[in-house]
Backbone atoms as SQL, in Angstrom:
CREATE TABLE atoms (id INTEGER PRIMARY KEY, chain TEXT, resi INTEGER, resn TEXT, atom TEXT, x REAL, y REAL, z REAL);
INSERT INTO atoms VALUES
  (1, 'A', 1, 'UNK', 'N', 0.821, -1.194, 0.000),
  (2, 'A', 1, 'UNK', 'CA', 0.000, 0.000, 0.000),
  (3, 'A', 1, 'UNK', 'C', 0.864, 1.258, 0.000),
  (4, 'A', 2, 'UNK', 'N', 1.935, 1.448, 0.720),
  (5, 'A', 2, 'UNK', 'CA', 2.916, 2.434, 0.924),
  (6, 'A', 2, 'UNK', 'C', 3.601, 2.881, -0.923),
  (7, 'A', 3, 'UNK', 'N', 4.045, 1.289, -1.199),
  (8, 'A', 3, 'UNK', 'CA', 4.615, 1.731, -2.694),
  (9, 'A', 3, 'UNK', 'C', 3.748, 2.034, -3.723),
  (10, 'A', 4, 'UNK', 'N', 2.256, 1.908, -3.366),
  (11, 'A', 4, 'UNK', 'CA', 1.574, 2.736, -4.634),
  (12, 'A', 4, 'UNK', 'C', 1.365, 4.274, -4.147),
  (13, 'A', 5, 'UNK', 'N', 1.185, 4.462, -2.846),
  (14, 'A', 5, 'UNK', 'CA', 1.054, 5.219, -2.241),
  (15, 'A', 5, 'UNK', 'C', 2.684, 6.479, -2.879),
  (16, 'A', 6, 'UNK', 'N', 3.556, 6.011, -2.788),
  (17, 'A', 6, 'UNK', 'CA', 4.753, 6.759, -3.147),
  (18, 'A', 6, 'UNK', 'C', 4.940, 6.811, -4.411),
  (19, 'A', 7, 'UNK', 'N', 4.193, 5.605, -5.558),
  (20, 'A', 7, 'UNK', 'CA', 4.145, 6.010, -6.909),
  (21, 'A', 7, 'UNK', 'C', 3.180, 6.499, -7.228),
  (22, 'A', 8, 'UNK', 'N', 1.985, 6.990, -6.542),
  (23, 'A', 8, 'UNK', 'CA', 1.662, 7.946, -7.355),
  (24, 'A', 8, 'UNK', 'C', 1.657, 9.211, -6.842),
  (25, 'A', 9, 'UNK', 'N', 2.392, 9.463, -5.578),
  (26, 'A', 9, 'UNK', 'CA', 2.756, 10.962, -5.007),
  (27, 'A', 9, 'UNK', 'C', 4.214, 11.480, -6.348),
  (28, 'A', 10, 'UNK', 'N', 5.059, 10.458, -6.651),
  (29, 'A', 10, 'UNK', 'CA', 5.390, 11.091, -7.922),
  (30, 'A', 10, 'UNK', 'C', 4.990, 10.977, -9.230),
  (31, 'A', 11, 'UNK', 'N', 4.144, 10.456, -9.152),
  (32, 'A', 11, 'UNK', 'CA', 3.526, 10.860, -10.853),
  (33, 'A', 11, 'UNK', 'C', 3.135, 12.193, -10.700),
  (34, 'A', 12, 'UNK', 'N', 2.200, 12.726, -9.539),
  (35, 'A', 12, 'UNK', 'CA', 1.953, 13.733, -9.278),
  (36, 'A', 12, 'UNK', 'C', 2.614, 14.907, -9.530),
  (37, 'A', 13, 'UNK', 'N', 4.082, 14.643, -8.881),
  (38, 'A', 13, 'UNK', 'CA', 4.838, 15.878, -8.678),
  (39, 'A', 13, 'UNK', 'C', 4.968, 16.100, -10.165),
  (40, 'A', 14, 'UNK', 'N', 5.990, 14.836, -11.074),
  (41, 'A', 14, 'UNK', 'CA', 6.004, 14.498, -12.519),
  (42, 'A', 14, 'UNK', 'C', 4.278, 15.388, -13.154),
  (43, 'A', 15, 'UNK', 'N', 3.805, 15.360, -13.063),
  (44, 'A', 15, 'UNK', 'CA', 2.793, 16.128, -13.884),
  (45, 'A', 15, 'UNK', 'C', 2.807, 17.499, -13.545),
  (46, 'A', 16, 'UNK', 'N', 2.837, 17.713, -12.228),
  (47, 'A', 16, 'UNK', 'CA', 3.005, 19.550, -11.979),
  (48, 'A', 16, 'UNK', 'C', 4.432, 19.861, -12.903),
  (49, 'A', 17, 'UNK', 'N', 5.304, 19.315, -12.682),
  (50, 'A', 17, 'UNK', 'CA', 6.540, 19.752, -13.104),
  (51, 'A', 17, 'UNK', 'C', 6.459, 19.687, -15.047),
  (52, 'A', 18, 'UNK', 'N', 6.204, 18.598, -15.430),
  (53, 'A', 18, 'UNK', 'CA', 5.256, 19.018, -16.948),
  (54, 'A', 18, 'UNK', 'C', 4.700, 19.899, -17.218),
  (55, 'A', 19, 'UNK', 'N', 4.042, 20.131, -16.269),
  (56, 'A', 19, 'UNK', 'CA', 2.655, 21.331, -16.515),
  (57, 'A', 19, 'UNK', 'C', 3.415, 22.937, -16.364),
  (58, 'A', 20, 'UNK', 'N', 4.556, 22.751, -15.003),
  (59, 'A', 20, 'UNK', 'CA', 5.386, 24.317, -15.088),
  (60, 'A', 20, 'UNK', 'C', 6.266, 24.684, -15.588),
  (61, 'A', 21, 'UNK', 'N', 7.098, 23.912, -15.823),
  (62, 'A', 21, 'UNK', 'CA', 8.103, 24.274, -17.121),
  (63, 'A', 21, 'UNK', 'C', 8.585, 24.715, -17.898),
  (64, 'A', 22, 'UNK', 'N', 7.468, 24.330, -18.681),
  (65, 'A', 22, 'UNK', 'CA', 7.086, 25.117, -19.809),
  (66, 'A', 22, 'UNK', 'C', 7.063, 26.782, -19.779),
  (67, 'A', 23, 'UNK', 'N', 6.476, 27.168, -18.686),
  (68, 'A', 23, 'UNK', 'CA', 5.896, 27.979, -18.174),
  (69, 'A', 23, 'UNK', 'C', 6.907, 29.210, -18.046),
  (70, 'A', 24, 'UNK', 'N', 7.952, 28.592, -17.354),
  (71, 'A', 24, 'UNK', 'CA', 9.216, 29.492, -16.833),
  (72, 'A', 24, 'UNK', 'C', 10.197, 29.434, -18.064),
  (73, 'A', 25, 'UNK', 'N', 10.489, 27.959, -18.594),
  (74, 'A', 25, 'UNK', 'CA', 11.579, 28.225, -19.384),
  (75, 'A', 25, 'UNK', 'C', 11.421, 29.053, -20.834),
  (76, 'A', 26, 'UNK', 'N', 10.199, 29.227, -20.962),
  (77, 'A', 26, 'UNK', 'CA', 9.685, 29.853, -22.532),
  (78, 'A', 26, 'UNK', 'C', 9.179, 30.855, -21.999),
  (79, 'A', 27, 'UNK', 'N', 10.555, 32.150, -22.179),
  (80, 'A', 27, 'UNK', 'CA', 10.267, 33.360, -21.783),
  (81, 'A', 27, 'UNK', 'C', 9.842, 34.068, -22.914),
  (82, 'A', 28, 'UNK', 'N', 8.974, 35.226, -22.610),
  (83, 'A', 28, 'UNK', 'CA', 8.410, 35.635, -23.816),
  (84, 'A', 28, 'UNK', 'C', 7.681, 35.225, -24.754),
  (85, 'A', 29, 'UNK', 'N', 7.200, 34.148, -24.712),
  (86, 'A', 29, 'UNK', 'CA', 6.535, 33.297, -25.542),
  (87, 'A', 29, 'UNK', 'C', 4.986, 33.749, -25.663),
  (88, 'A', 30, 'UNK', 'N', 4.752, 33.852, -27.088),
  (89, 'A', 30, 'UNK', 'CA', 3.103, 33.807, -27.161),
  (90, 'A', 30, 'UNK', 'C', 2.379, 32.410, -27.170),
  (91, 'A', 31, 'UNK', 'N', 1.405, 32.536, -26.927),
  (92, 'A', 31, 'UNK', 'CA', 0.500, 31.982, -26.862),
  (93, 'A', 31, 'UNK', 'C', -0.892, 31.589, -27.607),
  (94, 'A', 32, 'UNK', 'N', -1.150, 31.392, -28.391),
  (95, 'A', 32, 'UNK', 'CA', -2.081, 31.879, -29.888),
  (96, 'A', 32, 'UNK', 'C', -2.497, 30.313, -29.893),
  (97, 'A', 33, 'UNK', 'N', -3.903, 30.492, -30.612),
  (98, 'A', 33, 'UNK', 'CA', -4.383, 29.325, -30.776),
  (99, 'A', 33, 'UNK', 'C', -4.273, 28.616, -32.317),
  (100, 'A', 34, 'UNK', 'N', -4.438, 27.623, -32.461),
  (101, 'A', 34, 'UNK', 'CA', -3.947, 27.039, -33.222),
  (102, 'A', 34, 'UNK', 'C', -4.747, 27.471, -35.036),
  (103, 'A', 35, 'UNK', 'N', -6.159, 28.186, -34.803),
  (104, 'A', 35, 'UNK', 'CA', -7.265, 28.717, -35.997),
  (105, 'A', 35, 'UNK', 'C', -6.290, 30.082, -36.151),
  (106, 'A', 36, 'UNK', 'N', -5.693, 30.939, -35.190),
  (107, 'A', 36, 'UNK', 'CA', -4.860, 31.849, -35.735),
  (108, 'A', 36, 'UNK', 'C', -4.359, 32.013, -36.439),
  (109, 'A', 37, 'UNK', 'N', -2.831, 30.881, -35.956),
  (110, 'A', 37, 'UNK', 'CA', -1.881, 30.455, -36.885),
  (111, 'A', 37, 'UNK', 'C', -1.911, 30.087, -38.018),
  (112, 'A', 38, 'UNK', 'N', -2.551, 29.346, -38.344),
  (113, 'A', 38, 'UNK', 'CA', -3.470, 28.545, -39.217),
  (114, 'A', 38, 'UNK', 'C', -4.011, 29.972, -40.926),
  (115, 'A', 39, 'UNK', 'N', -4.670, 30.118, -40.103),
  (116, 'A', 39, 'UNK', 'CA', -5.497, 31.596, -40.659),
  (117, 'A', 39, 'UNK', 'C', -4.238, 32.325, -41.305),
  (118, 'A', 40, 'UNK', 'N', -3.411, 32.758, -40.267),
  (119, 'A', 40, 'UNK', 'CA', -1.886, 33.543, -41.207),
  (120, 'A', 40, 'UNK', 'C', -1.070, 32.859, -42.100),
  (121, 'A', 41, 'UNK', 'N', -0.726, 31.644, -41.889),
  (122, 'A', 41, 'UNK', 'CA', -0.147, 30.521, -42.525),
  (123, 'A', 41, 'UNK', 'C', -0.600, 30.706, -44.226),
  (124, 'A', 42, 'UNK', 'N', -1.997, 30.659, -44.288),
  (125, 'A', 42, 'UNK', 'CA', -3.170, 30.841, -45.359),
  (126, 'A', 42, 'UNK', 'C', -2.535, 31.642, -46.115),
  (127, 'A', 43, 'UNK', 'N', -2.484, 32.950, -44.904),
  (128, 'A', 43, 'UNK', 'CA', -2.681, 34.263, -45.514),
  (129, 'A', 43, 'UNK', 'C', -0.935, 34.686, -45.978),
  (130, 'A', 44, 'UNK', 'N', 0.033, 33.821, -45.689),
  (131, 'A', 44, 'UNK', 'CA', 1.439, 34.338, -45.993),
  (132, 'A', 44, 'UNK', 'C', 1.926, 33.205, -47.267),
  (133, 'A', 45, 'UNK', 'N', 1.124, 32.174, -47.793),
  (134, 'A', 45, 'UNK', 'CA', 1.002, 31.166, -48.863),
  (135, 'A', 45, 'UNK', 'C', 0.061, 31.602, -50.169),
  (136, 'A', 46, 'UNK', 'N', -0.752, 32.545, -49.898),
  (137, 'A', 46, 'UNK', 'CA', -1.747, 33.018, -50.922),
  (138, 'A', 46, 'UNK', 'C', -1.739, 34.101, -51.089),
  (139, 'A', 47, 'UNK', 'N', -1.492, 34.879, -50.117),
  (140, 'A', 47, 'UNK', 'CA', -1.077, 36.032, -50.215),
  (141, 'A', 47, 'UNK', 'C', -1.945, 37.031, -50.399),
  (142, 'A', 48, 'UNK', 'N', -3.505, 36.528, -49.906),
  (143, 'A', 48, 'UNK', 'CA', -4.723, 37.089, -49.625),
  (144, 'A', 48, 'UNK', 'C', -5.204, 36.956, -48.463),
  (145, 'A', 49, 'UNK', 'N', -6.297, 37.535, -47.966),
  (146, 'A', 49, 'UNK', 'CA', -6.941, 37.584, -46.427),
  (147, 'A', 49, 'UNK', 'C', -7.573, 36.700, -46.636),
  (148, 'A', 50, 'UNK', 'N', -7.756, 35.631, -45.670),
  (149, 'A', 50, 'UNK', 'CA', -8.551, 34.067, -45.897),
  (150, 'A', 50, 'UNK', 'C', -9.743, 34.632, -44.967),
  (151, 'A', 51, 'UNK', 'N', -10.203, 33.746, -45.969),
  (152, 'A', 51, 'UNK', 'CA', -11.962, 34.185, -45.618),
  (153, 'A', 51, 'UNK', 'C', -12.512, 32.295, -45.002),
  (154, 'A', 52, 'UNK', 'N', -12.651, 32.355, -43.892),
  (155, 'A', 52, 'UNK', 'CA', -13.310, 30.878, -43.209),
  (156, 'A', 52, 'UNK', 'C', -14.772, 30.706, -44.079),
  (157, 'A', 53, 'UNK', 'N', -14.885, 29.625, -44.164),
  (158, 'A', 53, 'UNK', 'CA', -15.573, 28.909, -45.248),
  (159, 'A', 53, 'UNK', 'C', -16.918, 28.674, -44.592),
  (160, 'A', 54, 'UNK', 'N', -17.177, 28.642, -43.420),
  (161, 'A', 54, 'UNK', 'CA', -18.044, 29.192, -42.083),
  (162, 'A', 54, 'UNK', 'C', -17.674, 29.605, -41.027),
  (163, 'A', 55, 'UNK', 'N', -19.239, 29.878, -40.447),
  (164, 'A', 55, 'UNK', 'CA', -18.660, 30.480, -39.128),
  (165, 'A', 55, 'UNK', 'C', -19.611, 29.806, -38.089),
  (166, 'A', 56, 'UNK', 'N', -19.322, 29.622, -36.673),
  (167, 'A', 56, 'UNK', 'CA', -19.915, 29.317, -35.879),
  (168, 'A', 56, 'UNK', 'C', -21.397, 29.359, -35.861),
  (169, 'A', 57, 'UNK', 'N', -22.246, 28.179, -35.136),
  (170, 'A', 57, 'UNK', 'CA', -23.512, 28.377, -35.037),
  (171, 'A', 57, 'UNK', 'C', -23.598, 29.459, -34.385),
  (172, 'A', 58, 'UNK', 'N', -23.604, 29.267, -33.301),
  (173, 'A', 58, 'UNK', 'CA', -23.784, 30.220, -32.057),
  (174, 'A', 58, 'UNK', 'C', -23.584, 31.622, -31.831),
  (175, 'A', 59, 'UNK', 'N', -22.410, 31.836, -32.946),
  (176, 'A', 59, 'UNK', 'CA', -21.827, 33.298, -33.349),
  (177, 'A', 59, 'UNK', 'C', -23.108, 34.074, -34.485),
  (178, 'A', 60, 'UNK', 'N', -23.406, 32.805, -35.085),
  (179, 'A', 60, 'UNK', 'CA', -24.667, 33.309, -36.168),
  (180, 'A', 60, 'UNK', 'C', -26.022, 33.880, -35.418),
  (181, 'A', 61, 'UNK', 'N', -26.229, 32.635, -34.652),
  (182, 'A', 61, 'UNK', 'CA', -27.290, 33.232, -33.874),
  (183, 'A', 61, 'UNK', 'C', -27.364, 34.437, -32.921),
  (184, 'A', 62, 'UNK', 'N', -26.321, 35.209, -32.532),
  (185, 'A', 62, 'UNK', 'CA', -26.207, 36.159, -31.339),
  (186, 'A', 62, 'UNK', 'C', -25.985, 37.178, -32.202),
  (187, 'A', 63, 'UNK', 'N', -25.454, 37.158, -33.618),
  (188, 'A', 63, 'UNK', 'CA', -25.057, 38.039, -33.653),
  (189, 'A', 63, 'UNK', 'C', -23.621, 38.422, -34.351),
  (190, 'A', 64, 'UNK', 'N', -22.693, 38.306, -33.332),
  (191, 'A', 64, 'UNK', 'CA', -21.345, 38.491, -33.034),
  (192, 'A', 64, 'UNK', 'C', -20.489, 37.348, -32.613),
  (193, 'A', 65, 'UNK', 'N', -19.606, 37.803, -31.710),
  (194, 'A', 65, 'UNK', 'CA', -18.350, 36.740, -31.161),
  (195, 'A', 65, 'UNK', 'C', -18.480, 36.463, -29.490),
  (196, 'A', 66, 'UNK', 'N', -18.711, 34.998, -29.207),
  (197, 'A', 66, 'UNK', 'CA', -18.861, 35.096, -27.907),
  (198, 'A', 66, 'UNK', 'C', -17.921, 35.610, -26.880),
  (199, 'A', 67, 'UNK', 'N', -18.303, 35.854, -25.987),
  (200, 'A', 67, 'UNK', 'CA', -17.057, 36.411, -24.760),
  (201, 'A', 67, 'UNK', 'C', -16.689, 35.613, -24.458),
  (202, 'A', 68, 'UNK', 'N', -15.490, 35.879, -24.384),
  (203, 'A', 68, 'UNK', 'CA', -13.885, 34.519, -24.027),
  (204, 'A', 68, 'UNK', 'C', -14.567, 33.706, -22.886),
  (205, 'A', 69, 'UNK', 'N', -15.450, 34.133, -21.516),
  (206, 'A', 69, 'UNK', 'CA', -15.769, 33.442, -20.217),
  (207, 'A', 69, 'UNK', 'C', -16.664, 31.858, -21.494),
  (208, 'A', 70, 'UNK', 'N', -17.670, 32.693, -22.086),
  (209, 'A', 70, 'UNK', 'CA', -18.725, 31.680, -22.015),
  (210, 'A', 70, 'UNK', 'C', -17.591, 30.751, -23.225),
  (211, 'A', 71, 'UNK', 'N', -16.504, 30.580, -24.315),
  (212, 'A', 71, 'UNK', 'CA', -16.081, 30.279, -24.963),
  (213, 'A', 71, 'UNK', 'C', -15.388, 29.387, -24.378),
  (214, 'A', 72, 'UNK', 'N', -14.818, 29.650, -22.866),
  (215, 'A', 72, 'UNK', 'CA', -13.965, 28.872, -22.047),
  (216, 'A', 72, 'UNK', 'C', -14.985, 27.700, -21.706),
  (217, 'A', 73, 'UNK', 'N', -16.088, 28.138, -20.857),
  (218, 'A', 73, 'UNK', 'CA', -17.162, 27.624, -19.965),
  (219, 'A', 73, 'UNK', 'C', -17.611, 26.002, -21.047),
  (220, 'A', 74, 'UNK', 'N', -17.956, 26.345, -21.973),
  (221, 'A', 74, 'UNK', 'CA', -18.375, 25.274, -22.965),
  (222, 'A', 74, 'UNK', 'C', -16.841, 24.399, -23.490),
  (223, 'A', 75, 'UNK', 'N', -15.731, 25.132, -23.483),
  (224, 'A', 75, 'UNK', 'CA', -14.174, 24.333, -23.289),
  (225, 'A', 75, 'UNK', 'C', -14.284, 23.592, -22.314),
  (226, 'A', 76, 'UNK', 'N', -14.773, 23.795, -20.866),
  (227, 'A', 76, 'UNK', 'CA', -14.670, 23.186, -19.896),
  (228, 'A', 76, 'UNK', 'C', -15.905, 21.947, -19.740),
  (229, 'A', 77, 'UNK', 'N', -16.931, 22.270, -20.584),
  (230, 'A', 77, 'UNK', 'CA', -18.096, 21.198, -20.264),
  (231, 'A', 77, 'UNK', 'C', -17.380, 20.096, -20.989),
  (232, 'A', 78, 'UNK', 'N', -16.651, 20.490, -22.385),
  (233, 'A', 78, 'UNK', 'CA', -16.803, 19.687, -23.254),
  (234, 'A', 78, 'UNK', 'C', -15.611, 18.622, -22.930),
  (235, 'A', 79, 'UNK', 'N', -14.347, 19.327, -22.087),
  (236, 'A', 79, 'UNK', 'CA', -13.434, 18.449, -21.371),
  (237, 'A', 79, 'UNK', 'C', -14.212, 17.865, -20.242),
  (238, 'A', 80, 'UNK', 'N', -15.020, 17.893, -19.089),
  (239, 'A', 80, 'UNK', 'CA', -15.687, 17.303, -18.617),
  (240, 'A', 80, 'UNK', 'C', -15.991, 16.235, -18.727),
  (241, 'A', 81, 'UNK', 'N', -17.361, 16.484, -19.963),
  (242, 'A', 81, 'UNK', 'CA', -18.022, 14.909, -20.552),
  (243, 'A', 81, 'UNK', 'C', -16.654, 13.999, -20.620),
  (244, 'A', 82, 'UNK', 'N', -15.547, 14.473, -21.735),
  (245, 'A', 82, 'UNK', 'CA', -14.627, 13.659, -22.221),
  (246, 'A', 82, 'UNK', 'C', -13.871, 12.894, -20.856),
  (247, 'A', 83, 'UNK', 'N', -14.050, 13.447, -19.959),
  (248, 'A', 83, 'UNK', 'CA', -13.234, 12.848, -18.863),
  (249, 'A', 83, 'UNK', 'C', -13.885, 11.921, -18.098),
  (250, 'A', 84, 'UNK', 'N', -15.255, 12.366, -18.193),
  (251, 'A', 84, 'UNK', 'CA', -16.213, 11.573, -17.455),
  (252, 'A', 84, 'UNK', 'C', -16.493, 10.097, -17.945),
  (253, 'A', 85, 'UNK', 'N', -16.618, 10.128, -19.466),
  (254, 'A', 85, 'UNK', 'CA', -16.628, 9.245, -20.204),
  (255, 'A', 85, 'UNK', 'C', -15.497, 8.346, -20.154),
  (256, 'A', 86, 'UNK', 'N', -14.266, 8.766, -20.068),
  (257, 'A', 86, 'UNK', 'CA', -12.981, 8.320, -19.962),
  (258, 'A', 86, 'UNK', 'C', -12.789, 6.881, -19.114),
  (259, 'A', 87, 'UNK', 'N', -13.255, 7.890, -17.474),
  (260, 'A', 87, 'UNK', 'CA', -13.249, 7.469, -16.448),
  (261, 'A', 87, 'UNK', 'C', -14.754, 6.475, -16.230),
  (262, 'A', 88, 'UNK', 'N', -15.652, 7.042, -16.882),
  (263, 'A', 88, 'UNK', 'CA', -16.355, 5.659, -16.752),
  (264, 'A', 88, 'UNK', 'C', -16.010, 4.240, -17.476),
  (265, 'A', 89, 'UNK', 'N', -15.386, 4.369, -18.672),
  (266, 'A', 89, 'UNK', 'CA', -14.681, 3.423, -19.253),
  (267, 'A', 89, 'UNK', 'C', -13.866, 2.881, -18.832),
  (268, 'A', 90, 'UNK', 'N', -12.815, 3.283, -17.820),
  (269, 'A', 90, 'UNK', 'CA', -11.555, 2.809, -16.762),
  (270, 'A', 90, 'UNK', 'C', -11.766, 2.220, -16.220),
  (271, 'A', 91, 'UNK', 'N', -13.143, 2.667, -14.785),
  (272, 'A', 91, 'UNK', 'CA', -13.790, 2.183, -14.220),
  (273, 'A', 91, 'UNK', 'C', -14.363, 0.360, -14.669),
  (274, 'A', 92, 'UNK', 'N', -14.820, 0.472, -15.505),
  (275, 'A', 92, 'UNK', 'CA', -16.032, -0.557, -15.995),
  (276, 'A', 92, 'UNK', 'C', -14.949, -1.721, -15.932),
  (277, 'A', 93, 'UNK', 'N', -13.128, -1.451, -17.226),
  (278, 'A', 93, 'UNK', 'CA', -12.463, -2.184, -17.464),
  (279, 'A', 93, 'UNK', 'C', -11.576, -2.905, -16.052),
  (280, 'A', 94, 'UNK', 'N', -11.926, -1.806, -14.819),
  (281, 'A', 94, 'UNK', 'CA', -11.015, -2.061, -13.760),
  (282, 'A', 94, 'UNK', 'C', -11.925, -3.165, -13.191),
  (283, 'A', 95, 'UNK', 'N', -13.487, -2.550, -12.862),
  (284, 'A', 95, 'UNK', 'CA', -14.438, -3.689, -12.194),
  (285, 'A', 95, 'UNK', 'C', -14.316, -5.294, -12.918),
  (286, 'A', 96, 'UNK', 'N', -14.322, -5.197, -14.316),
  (287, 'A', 96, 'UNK', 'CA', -14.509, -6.052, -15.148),
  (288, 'A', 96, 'UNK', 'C', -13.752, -6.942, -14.722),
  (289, 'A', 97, 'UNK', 'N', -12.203, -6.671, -14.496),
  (290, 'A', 97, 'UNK', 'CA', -11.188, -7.378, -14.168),
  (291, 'A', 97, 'UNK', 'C', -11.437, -8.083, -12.873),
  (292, 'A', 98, 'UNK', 'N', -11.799, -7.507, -11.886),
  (293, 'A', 98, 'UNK', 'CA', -11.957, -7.822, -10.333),
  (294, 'A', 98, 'UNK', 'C', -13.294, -8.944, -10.075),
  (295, 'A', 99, 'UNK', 'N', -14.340, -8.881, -11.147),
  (296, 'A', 99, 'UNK', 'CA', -15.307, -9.895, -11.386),
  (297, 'A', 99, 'UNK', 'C', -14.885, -10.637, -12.123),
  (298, 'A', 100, 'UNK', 'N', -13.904, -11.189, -12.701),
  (299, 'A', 100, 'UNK', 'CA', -13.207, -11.906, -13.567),
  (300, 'A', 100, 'UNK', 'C', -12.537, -12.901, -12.720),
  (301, 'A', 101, 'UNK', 'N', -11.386, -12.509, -11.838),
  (302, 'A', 101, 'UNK', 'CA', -10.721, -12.674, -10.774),
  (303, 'A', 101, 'UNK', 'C', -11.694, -13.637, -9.725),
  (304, 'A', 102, 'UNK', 'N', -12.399, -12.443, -9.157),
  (305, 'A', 102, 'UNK', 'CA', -13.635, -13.614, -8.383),
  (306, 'A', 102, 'UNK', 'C', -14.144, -14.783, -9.084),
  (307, 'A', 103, 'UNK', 'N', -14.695, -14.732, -10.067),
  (308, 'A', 103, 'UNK', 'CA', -15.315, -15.913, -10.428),
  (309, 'A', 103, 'UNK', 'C', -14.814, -17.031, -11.059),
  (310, 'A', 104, 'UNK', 'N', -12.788, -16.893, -11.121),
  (311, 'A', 104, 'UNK', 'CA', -11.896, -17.945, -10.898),
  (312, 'A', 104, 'UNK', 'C', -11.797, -18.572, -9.838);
């Protein structure tokens, strides 16, 4: 119990330290999303202003461009489900195993 207990207090640390890294050693660094880049890439190969081929439902319906909160908020549901789903799948394969086991 102790040695899972100590492997996964460092996976832990191992993931913060992944996660900060980055952070400190890439000074100055932007940050841009990947439809940006993308978009200029277009625009420095053609050598015209790229015009997206659509545009968002949701942007159609309001109007305009959503505010970054609610743009995040629906980022966050949509990692959610995916995790939830994940983890119910883990779950099922972990039980699966342990009723397997028993009924040897």
């Amino acid at each position: 119990m102790i040695k899972k207990r100590k492997i996964v207090i460092a996976l832990i640390l191992i993931m913060f330290f992944i996660a900060l890294v980055p952070l400190f050693a890439l000074k100055n660094a932007e940050f841009g999303g990947s439809d940006d880049a993308g978009s200029q890439m277009v625009e420095q190969i053609r050598g015209e202003e790229y015009e997206p081929w659509f545009h968002p439902v949701l942007e159609t319906m309001i109007g305009g461009e959503l505010p970054g909160e609610v743009e995040s908020l629906f980022f966050c549901i949509q990692t959610g489900i995916g995790v939830g789903i994940f983890a119910f799948c883990m779950g099922r394969l972990v039980e699966r195993s342990k009723w397997e086991k028993k009924r040897d």
